[in-house]
N, C-alpha and C positions, 0 to 999 in steps of 0.2 A: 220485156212484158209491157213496158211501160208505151214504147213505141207501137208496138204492136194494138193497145188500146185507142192512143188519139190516130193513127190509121183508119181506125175500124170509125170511131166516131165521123170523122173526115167522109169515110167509102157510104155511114148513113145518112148522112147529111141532106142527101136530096129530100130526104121527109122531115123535114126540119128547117125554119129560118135561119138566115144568115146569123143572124144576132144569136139564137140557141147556140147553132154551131160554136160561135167562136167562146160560148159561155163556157159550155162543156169542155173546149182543150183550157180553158184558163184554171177551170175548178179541179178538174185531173190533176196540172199541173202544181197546180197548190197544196193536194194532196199528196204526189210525191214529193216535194220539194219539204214539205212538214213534216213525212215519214222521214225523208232523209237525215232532215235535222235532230229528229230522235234519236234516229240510229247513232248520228255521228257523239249525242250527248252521254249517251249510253256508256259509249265507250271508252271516251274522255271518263264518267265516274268511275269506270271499271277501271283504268288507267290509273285515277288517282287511287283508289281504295286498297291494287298492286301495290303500289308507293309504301303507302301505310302498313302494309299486311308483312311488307319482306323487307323495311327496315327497323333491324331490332332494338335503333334507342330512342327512335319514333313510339315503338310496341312500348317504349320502359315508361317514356313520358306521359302517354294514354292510359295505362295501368296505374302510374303515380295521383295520377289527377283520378281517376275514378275509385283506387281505393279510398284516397281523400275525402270525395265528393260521397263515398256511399258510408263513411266511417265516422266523420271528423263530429263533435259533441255537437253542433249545432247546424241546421240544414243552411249551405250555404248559397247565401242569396244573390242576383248579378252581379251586384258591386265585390262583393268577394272574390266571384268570379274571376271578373273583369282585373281586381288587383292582381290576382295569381297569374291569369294572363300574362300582367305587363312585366310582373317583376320573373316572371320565368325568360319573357325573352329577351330581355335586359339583360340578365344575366346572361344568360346564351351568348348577346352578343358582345359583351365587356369581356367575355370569355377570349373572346378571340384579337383583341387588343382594344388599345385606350383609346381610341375614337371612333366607336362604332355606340351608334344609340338606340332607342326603339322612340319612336314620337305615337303618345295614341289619345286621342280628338282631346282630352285634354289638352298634351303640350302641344299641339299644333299651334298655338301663339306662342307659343317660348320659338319656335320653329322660324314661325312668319317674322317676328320681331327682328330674329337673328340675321335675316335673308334682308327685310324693308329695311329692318332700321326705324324702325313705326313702334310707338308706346303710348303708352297716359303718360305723361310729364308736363315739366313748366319750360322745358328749352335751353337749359343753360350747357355750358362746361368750365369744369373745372379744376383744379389742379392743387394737389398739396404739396407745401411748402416744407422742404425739410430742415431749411435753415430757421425759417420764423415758426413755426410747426402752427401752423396754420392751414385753412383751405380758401383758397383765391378761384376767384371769378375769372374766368380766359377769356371767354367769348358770349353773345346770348343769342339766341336765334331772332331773325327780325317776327315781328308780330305775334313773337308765343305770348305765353302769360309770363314769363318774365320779365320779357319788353313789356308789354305792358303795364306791367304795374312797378317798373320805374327802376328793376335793377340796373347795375354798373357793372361794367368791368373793373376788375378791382376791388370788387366789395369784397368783405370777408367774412364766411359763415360762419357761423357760429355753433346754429341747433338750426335742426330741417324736424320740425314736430317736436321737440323737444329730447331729440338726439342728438348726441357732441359726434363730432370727428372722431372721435376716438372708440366710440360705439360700433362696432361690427356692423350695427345693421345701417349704418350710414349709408353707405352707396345707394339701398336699395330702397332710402326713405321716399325718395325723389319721385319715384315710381309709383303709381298705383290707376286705380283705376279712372275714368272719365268723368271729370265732373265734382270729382271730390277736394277737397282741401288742402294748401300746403302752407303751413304756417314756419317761415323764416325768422331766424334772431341774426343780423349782419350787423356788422362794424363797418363803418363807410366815415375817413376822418376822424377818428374816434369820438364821434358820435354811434351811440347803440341805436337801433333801427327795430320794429319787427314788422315783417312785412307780410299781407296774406293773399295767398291768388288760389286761383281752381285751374285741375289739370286738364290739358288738351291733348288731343292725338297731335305728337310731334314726334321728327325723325333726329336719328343719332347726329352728330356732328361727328361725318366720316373723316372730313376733310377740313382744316383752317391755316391762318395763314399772319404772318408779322414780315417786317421788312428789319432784317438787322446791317449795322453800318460796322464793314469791313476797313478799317484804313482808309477812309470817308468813301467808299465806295457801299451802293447798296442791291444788297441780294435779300432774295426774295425766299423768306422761308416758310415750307408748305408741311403741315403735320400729317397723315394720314393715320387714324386711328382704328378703323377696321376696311377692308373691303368687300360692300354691299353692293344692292341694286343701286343706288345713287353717287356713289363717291367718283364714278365719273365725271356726273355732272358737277359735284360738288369741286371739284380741280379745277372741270372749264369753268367754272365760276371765280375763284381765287383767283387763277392769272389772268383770266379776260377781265376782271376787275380793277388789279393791280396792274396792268398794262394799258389801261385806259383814263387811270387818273394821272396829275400832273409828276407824280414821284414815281412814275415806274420804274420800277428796279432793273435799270439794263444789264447791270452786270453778272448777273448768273441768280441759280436758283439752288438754293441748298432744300435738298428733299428727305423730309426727318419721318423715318419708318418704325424710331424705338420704341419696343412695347407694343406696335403694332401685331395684334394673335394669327392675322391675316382675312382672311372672307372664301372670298366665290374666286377661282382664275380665271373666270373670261373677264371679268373687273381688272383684275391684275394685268390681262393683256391691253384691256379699253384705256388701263391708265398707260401705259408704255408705250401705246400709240399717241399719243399726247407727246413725247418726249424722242421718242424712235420715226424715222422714214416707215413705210406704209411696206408690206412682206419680210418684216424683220422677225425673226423666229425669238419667241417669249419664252415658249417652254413646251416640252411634251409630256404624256403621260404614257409609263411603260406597263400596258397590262399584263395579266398570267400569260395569254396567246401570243405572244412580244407582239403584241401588234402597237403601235408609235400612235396616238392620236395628237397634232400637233396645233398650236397657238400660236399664230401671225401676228403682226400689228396688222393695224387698219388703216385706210384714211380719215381725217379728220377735215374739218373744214380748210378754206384758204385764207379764212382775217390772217392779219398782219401778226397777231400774238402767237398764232399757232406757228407759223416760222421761225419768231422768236423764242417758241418753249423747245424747238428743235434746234437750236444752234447755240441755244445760249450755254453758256459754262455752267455743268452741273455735277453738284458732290450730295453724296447720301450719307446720311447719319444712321448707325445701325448699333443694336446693342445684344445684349442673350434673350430679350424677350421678341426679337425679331421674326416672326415663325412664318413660317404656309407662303401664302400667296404674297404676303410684305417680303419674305426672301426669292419669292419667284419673282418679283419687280427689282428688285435690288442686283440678283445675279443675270436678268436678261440685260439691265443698261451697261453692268459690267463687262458681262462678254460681249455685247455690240459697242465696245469701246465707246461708252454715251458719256461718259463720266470723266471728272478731271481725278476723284479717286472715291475710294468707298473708303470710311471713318467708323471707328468704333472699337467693339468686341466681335470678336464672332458668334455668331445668332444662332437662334433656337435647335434648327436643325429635324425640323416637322416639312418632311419632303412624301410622306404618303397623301394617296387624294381619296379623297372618300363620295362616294357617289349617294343619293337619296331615290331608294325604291316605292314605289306605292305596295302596298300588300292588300288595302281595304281603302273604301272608299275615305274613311277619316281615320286610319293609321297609316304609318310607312318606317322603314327601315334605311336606317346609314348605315354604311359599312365601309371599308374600304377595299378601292377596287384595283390600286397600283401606285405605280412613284415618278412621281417628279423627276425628270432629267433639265440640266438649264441647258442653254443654245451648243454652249461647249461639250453639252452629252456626260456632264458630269452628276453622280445623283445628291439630292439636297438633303436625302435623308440623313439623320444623326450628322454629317458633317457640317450642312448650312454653308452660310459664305463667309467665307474669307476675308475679313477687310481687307485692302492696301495698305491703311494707315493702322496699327494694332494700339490701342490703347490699353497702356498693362495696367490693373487696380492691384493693389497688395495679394499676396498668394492666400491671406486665407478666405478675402470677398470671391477671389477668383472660383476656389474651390468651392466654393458654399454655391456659384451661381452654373458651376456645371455640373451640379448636382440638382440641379432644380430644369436641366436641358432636357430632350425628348430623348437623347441614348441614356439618361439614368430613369426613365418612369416605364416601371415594371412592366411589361405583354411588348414592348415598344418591336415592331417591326424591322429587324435586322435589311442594309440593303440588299438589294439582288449583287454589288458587287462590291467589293473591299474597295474602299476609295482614296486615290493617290493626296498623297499631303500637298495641296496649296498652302503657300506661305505668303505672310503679309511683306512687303518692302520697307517696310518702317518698323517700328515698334517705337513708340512714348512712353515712358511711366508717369507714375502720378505721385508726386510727394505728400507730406500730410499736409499739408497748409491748403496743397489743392482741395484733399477733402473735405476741407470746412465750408469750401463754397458750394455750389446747387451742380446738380449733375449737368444743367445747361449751359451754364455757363465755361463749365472744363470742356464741352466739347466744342462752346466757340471761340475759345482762347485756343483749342489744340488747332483748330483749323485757320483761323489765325496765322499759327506760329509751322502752316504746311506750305500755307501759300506764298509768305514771304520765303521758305528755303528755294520754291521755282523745282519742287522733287518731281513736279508732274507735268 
């Protein structure tokens, strides 16, 4: 029909200008091409309204919400709404195991922060002391508001607003909004200090770094504490820093992942290409359709350090809070023999991947979408990795901390396949005398006391 009209227009044409002519096939065509897209939206609602109409806990949840909505004692207004919204599909999806979330335009900063690495803060990190029970100052960011207004490493907190260490809401003092106030009480020397700055948009400390002396020998040790969009950069930064001042550390790099939750896995592949030759296999993910989606290394540049990060002698420090993407870096450098050994506990055991859907333009949905295999095609779920070196703690710390692992938290993700027992080559205990001292220091006295046996 359609053709058959711009024909006819065409065949009249000779009573008509060119310009008409070609106005009339255009506005035809706009007309069908506009009808079509009706037609085709039609049916797409008809499509979805099928969806809704013939499944029956679709039908229970729109029945729940509208008895709600036409009954509850007071008319409920968007924000009500909106909260039954979120907490319905929260629930939904906690339903279906422990790391799946619902983000909506509220948490989208909890979201962003988590990915950037971006907050209101003053810059710092820092670390509590279990021996002096204390909190110590590790590192400060150059030019936050902590650098500037003259903290140290080293200092010791005291009160962040007038909250002790020992305050629950400690951690999350640091934090706040842009602009606002952070009033410090440190000990610096045992002199009392109080010190006052305003927050800036600063990023986590993904990545930092100290130089410890093995048997006068010095390696170069690298924390990694989440991985972000930045903890790439933040690695080339520590060794291309330490490799260019006069004390670089030739001798190897001990790479400390403990306590690391993990991040994003193309980070976890971008740091292993740092460390691995260029098509080294990091890790795959096995979906429902077995279909393998798989994680390379890269190239990195050709300075002189970056050779260096690749030959030099490297051991990983790993413990039970080891999880996700910090065990997918740990088990790609182990199975591409990158390692002179892997130290520790065996680690968390958080081998599901979880993917982030849009749903609406400001909400989205996590879920997860498969499991982790490492290069050996082993899966990480609930088993994690295996050190070399086994650091044994007393059996009731033992027990208490495999019980805080991902195969003891409730919905956990059983894997697709029963997984063969890796054993460590070692096994260390740890006497009481050791446990008076700092957990850092037991793992650089065990490594230490590896290197001199020559077991690797």
């Amino acid at each position: 029909m359609f053709i058959y009209i711009i024909l006819k227009v065409y065949k009249n044409s000779n009573k008509e200008s060119n310009e008409k002519k070609i106005l009339s096939i255009v506005l035809l065509g706009c007309m069908f091409g506009f009808g079509y897209y009706l037609g085709e939206r039609n049916n797409e609602k008809k499509h979805n309204n099928d969806f809704i109409i013939t499944n029956p806990d679709l039908i229970t949840i729109a029945k729940t919400w509208k008895t709600i909505e036409d009954n509850f004692a007071y008319v409920l207004d968007k924000d009500k709404q909106s909260k039954m919204k979120d907490s319905a599909i929260q629930s939904m999806l906690s339903s279906i195991d422990p790391h799946s979330y619902w983000w909506n335009s509220a948490s989208q900063n909890q979201l962003e922060e988590k990915i950037k690495g971006e907050y209101g803060g003053i810059g710092i990190r820092y670390l509590f002391d279990d021996k002096d029970k204390n909190v110590k100052i590790i590192a400060i960011k150059e030019k936050s508001p902590a650098d500037r207004a003259g903290l140290k490493v080293n200092d010791i907190i005291l009160r962040v607003n007038d909250i002790s260490y020992e305050d629950p809401a400690f951690n999350d003092s640091f934090k706040g909004e842009v602009g606002t106030k952070v009033n410090l009480d440190i000990k610096r020397n045992d002199k009392d200090l109080k010190i006052e700055m305003v927050r800036k948009k600063v990023t986590n400390f993904s990545a930092y770094s100290k130089v410890e002396t093995i048997d006068n020998d010095k390696w170069l040790n690298i924390r990694i504490t989440e991985f972000q969009e930045k903890t790439v950069d933040d690695m080339v930064n520590e060794i291309r820093n330490h490799w260019y001042t006069n004390d670089k550390p030739n001798n190897g790099i001990i790479l400390d992942l403990r306590g690391s939750p993990g991040g994003l896995v193309d980070v976890s592949a971008g740091v292993a290409s740092l460390f691995l030759h260029e098509n080294k296999k990091v890790t795959s993910i096995k979906e429902r359709n077995n279909h393998d989606v798989v994680f390379d290394t890269i190239k990195y540049s050709t300075e002189a350090w970056t050779k260096w990060a690749k030959d030099v002698p490297l051991i990983i420090w790993v413990d039970d809070k080891t999880a996700s993407a910090a065990e997918i870096l740990a088990s790609a450098l182990k199975d591409n023999k990158r390692t002179l050994f892997v130290i520790g506990t065996s680690t968390y055991g958080k081998g599901t991947v979880q993917r982030t859907f849009p749903i609406t333009p400001k909400e989205q949905a996590t879920f997860t979408i498969g499991f982790y295999k490492t290069p050996n095609n082993h899966y990480l779920q609930w088993k994690g990795v295996v050190p070399d070196v086994l650091i044994k703690f007393p059996s009731d710390i033992e027990n208490e901390r495999n019980l805080q692992k991902e195969k003891s938290v409730e919905g956990s993700l059983m894997p697709p396949e029963k997984e063969s027992g890796n054993k460590p080559r070692i096994e260390i205990g740890i006497s009481n005398n050791e446990l008076k001292t700092s957990i850092d220091n037991i793992y650089l006295d065990k490594t230490k006391q590896i290197l001199k046996l020559n077991a690797f």
